[in-house]
C-alpha positions as CSV (number, residue, x, y, z in Angstrom):
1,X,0.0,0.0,0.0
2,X,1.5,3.7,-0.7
3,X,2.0,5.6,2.0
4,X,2.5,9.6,2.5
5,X,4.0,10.8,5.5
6,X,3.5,13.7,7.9
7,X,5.5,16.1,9.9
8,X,5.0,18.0,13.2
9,X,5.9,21.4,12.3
10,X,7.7,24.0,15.3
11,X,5.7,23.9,18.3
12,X,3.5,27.3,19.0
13,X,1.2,26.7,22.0
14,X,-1.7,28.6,22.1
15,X,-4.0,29.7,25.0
16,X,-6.7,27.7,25.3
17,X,-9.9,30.1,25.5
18,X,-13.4,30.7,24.5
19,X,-12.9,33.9,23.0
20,X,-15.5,34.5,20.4
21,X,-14.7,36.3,17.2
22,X,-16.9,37.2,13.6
23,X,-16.5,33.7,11.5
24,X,-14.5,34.0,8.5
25,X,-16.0,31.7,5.9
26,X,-15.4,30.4,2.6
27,X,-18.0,29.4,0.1
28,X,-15.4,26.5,-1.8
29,X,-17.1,23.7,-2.4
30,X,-14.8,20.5,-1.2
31,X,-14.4,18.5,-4.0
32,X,-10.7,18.2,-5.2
33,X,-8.6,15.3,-6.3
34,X,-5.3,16.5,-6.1
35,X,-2.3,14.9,-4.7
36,X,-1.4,15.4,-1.3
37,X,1.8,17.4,0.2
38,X,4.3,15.3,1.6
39,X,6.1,15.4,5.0
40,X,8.3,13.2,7.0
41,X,7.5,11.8,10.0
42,X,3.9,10.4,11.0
43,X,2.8,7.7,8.5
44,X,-0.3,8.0,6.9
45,X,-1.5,5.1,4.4
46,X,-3.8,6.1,1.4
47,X,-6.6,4.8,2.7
48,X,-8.6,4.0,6.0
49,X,-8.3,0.5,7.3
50,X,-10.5,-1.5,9.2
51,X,-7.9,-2.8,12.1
52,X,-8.8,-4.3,16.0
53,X,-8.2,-1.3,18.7
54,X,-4.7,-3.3,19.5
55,X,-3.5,-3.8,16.3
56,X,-3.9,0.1,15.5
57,X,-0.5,1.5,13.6
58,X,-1.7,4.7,12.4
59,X,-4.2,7.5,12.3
60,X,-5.6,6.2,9.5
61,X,-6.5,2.9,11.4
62,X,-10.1,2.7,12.6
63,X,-12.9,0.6,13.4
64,X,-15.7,-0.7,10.7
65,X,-19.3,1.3,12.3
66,X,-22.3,-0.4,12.1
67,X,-24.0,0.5,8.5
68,X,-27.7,-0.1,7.2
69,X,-29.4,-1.3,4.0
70,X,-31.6,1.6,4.0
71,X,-33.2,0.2,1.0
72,X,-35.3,-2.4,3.2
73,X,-37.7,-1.0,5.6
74,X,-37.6,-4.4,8.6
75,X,-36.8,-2.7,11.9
76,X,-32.7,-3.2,12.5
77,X,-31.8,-4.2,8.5
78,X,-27.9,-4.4,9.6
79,X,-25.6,-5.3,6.4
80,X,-21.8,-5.5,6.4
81,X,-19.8,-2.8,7.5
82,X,-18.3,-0.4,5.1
83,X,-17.8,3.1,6.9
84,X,-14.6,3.5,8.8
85,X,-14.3,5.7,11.7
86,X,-10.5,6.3,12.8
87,X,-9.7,5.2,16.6
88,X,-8.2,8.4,17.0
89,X,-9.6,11.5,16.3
90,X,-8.7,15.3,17.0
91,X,-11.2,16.7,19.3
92,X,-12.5,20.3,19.3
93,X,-14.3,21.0,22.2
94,X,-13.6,24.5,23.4
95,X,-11.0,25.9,21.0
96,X,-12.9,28.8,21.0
97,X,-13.5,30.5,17.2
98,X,-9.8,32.2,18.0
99,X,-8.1,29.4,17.9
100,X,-10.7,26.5,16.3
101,X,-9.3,27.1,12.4
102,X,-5.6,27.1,13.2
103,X,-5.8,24.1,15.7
104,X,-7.8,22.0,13.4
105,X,-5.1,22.7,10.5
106,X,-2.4,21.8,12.6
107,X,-4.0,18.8,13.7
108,X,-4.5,18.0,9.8
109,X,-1.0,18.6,8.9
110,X,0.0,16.4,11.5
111,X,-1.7,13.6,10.3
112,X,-5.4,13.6,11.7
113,X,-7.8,12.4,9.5
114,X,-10.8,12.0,12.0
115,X,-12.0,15.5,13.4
116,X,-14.4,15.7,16.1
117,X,-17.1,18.5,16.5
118,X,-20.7,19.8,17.5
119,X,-22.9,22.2,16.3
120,X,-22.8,24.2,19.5
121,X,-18.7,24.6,19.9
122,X,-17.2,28.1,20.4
123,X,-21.0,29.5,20.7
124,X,-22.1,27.5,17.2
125,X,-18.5,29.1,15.5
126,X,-16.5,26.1,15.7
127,X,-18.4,24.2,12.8
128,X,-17.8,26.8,10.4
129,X,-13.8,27.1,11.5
130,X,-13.7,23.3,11.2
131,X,-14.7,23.5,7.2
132,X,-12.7,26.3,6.7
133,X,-9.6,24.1,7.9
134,X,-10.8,21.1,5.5
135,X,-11.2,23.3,2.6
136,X,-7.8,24.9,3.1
137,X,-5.9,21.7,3.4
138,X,-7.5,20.7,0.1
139,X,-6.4,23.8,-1.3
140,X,-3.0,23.2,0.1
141,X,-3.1,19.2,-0.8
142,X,-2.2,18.2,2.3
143,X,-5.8,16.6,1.6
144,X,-6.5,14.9,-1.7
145,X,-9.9,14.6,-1.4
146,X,-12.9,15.3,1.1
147,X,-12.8,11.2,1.9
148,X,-9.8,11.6,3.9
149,X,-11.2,13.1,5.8
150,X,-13.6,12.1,8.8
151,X,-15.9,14.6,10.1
152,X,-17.8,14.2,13.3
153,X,-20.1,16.6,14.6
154,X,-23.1,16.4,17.0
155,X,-27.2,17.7,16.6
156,X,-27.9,20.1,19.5
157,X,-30.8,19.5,22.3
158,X,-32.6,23.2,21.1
159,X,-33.2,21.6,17.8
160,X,-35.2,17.9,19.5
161,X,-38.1,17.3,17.3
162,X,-38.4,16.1,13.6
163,X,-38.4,19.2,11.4
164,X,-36.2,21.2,13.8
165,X,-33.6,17.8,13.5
166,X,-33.4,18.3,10.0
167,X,-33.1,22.3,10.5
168,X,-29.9,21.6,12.8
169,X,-28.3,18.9,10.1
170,X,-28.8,21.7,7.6
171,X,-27.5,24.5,9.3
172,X,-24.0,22.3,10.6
173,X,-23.6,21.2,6.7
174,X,-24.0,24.8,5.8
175,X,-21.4,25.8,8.2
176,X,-18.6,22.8,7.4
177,X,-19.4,23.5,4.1
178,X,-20.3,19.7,2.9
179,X,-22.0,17.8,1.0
180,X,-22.7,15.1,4.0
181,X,-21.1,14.3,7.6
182,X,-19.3,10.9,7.6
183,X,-20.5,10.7,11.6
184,X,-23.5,12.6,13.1
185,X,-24.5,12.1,16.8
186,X,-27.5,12.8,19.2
187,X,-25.3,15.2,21.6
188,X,-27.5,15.1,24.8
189,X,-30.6,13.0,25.7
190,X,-32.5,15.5,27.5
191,X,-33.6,18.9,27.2
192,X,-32.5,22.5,26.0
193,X,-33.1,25.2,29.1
194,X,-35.7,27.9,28.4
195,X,-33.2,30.1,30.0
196,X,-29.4,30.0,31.4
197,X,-30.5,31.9,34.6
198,X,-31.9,29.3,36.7
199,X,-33.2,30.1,39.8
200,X,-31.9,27.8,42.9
201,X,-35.3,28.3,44.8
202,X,-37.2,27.4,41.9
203,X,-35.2,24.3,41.2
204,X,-35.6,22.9,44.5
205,X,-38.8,23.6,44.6
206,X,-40.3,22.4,41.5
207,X,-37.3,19.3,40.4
208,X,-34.3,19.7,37.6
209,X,-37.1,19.8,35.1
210,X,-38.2,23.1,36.0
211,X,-37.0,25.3,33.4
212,X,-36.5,22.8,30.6
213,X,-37.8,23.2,27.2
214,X,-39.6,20.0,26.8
215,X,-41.3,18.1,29.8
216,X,-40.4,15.0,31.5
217,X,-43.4,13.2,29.8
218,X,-42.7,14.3,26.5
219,X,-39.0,13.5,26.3
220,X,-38.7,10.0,25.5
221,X,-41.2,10.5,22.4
222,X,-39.5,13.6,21.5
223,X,-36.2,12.4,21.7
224,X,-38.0,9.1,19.6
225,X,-38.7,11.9,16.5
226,X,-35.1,13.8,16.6
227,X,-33.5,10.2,15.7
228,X,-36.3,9.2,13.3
229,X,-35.1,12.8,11.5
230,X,-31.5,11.1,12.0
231,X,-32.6,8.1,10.5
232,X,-34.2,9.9,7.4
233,X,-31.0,11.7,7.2
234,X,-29.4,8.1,6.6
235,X,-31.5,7.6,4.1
236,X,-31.4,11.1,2.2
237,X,-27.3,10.4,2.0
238,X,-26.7,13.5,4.3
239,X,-24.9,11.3,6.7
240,X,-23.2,8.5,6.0
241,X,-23.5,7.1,9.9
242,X,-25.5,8.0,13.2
243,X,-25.2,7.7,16.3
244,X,-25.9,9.3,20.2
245,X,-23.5,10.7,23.0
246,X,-23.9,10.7,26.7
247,X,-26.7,8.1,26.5
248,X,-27.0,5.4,29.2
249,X,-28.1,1.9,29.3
250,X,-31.5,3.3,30.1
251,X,-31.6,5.8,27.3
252,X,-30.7,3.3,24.7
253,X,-33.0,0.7,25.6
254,X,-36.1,3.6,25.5
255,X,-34.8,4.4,22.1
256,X,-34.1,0.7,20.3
257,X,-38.1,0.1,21.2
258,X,-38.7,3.1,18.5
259,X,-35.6,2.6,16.2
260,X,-36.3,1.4,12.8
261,X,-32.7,1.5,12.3
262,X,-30.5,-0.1,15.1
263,X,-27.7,-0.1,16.3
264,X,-26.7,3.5,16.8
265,X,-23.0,3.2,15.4
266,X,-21.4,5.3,18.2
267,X,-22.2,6.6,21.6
268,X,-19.6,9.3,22.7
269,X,-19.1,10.0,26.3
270,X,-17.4,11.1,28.8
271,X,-14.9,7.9,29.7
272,X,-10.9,7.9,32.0
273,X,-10.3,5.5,34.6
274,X,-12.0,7.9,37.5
275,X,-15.0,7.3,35.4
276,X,-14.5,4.3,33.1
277,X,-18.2,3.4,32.5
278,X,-17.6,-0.2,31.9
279,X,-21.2,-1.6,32.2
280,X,-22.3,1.2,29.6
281,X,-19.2,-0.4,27.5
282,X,-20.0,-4.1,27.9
283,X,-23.9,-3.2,27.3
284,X,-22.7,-1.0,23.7
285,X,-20.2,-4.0,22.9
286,X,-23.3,-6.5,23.1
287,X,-25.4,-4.0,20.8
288,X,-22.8,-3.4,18.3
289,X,-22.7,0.6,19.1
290,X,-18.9,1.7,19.4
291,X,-18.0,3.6,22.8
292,X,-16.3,6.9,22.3
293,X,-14.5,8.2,24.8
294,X,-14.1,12.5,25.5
295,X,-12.0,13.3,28.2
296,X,-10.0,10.8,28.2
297,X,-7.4,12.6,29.5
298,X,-9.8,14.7,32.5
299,X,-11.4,17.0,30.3
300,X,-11.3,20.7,30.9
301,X,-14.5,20.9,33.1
302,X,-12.9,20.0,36.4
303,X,-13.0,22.1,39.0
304,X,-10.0,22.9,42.0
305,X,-12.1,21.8,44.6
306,X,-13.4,18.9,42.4
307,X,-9.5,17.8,41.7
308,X,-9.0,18.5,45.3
309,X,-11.8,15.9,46.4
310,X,-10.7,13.0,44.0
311,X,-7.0,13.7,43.8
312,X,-5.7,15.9,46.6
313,X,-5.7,18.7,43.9
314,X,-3.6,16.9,41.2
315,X,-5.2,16.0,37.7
316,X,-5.6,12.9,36.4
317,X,-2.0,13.2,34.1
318,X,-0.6,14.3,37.3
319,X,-1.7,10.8,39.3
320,X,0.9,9.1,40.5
321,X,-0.6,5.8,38.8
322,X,-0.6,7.3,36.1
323,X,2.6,8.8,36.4
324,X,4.0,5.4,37.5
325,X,2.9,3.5,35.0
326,X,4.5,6.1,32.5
327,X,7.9,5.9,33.7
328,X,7.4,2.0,33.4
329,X,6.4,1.5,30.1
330,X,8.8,4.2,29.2
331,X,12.1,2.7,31.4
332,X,15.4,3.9,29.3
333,X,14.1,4.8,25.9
334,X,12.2,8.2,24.9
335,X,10.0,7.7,27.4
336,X,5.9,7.8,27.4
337,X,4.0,10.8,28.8
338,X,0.5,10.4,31.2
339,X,-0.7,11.6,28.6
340,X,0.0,8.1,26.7
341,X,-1.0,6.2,29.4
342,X,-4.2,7.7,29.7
343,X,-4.7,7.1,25.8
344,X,-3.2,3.9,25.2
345,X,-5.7,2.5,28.6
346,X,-8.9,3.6,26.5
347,X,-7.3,2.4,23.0
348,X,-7.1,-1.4,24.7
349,X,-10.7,-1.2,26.3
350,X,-12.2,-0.8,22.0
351,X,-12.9,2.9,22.9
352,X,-12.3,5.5,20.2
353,X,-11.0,8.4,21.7
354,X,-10.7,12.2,20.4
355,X,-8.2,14.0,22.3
356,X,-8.0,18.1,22.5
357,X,-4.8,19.9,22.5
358,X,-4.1,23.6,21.1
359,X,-0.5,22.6,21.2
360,X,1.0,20.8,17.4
361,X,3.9,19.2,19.8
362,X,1.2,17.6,22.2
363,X,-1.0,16.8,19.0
364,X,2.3,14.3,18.1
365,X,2.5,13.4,21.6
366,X,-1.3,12.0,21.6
367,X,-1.2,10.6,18.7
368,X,2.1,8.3,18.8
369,X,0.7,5.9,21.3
370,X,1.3,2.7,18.4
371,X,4.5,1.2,19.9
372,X,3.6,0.4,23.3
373,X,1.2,-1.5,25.6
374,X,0.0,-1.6,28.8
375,X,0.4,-4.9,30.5
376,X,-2.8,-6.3,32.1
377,X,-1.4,-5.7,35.6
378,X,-1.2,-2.2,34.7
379,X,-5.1,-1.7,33.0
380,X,-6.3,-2.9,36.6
381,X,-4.4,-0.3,38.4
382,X,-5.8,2.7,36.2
383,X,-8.9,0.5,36.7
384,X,-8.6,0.7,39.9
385,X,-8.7,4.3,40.1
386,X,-12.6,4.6,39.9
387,X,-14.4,6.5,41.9
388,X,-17.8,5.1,42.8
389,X,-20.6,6.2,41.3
390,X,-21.2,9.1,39.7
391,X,-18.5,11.1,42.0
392,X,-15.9,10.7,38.8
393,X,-17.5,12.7,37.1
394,X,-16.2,15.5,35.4
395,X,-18.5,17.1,32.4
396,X,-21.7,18.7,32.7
397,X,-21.1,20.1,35.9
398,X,-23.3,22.8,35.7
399,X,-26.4,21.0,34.0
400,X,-29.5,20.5,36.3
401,X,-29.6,16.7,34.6
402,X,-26.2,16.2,34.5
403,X,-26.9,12.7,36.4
404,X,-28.8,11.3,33.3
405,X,-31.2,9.8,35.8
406,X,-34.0,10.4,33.5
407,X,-36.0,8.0,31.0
């Protein structure tokens, strides 16, 4: 198989913010053929390969999704695979539009070809910074063609509901700039908030529910027509795959009894050894749906006092399991980072992952975890991390249903 390689240019680490600026957009259609640029250092094949999570050698490695004959109309028609998702992925998640188009190049030059994004990044900016990326590195041929490219991004809870479904998947094409989204996920099972200014009296008073946008009863039904809109999107060729994020057991089972297609392909969430989730992995390993893993490393919604609580103030690349097991699997060569670790553990549990980084020298870092294991001795000590229950959990801190205890 030919091969093209890719090189991590001078490091320029940038502050990782939310700052908001006017998006700059182009209007290029993503459609050429050219040849791509060559570099020197991470190997990228031609083409995406359908490899097991341990036998991954490349960023171009990935895992065959569940895909439909959407010709035949029997409930769960599951043919053979034939979209492939790479296991690693460049995540997005507050860039911030400052620093969202830059990043995502970098992360492209360095050999990325699975990009990770949501319709409500950087204040609904990110989507459109994402394309712009894309079409520049097509420009540039650092990209041949829009198919090396994999493009994730996520409906938003505003839009639940069948026509305002296909509203959202409209508006995040129209802001990537494509002609479909290889992956396109459910981002939240419950509701949008009629307003960000909740009221603590109120909410203790009247339950989580009080100031959400669609009631309690009305969820599972409406949440029933937002992936019927999905699954029409399937069939209209707009996506090429679909799937959910931050669902549980509970909210999977509610939605297989409506699903006319099934499995979801992918369920992103939030997944480190503090919070490893394994029953909601052994469940989506039974169903055929793929677990995705965001903050894999800790995230970036962690408080002091909430690092404090769980590790005496240190973050989770600054455990000392974690920091053990690196200098282990590292002994007298170049040495593997926490970072690595942290990676690699999710890499050998089947979970994709889709690590963030404004920083091109970390983006290499993350992404050359090929050439090592972790010994089984040394999964159950990150294992053995978790916290029980739901105290290792980082994301959503702020949302009144951040639990997910909800039909």
């Amino acid at each position: 198989m030919s091969k093209r390689t890719y090189k991590a240019m001078s490091t320029t680490t940038k502050d990782e913010t939310n700052d908001e600026e006017e998006s700059l957009g182009s209007t290029n259609s993503i459609t050429s053929e050219d040849n791509p640029k060559n570099h020197d250092e991470i190997t990228i094949p031609e083409n995406f390969q359908a490899t097991e999570s341990t036998n991954a050698k490349s960023l171009t490695d990935g895992v065959a999704l569940a895909s439909y004959d959407i010709s035949k109309t029997p409930k769960k028609a599951l043919i053979q695979n034939n979209v492939i998702m790479p296991w690693i992925g460049y995540g997005t998640y507050r860039l911030g539009q400052k620093n969202a188009y830059d990043c995502t190049l970098d992360a492209i030059q360095v050999g990325y070809r699975c990009i990770d994004t949501a319709f409500i990044y950087g204040g609904e900016t990110t989507e459109s910074e994402v394309g712009r990326a894309i079409r520049n590195a097509i420009n540039d041929k650092t990209l041949r063609r829009r198919s090396d490219i994999f493009v994730i991004t996520k409906h938003w809870r505003k839009y639940h509901g069948y026509d305002a479904t296909h509203e959202c998947l409209q508006k995040s094409l129209n802001r990537l700039n494509l002609e479909y989204i290889d992956l396109w996920l459910m981002h939240w099972p419950g509701p949008a908030w009629k307003t960000m200014h909740r009221k603590k009296e109120v909410m203790e008073e009247e339950g989580p529910w009080a100031y959400a946008s669609i009631s309690q009863d009305d969820m599972v039904s409406v949440r029933a027509e937002t992936w019927r809109a999905m699954e029409d999107a399937l069939r209209e060729g707009k996506v090429r795959s679909i799937g959910v994020s931050n669902f549980t057991v509970q909210h999977l089972e509610t939605l297989k009894q409506s699903a006319t297609i099934w499995p979801p392909a992918v369920n992103q969430v939030e997944c480190h050894p503090l919070y490893p989730q394994e029953e909601l992995r052994q469940y989506c390993e039974k169903e055929g749906i793929l677990l995705q893993a965001y903050a894999a490393l800790g995230g970036q919604d962690g408080t002091k006092a909430k690092w404090k609580d769980l590790l005496g103030g240190k973050k989770l690349i600054q455990a000392p399991t974690v920091l053990s097991i690196a200098e282990e699997v590292g002994g007298d060569d170049d040495g593997v980072t926490p970072a690595q670790v942290l990676l690699k553990w999710a890499l050998q549990r089947k979970c994709a992952i889709t690590p963030k980084t404004s920083s091109r020298e970390r983006m290499v870092e993350n992404a050359n975890i090929f050439n090592f294991e972790l010994t089984d001795a040394q999964m159950m000590r990150l294992e053995k991390m978790q916290v029980p229950g739901e105290a290792g959990r980082l994301c959503w801190r702020t949302d009144p249903l951040r639990l997910l205890d909800f039909e």
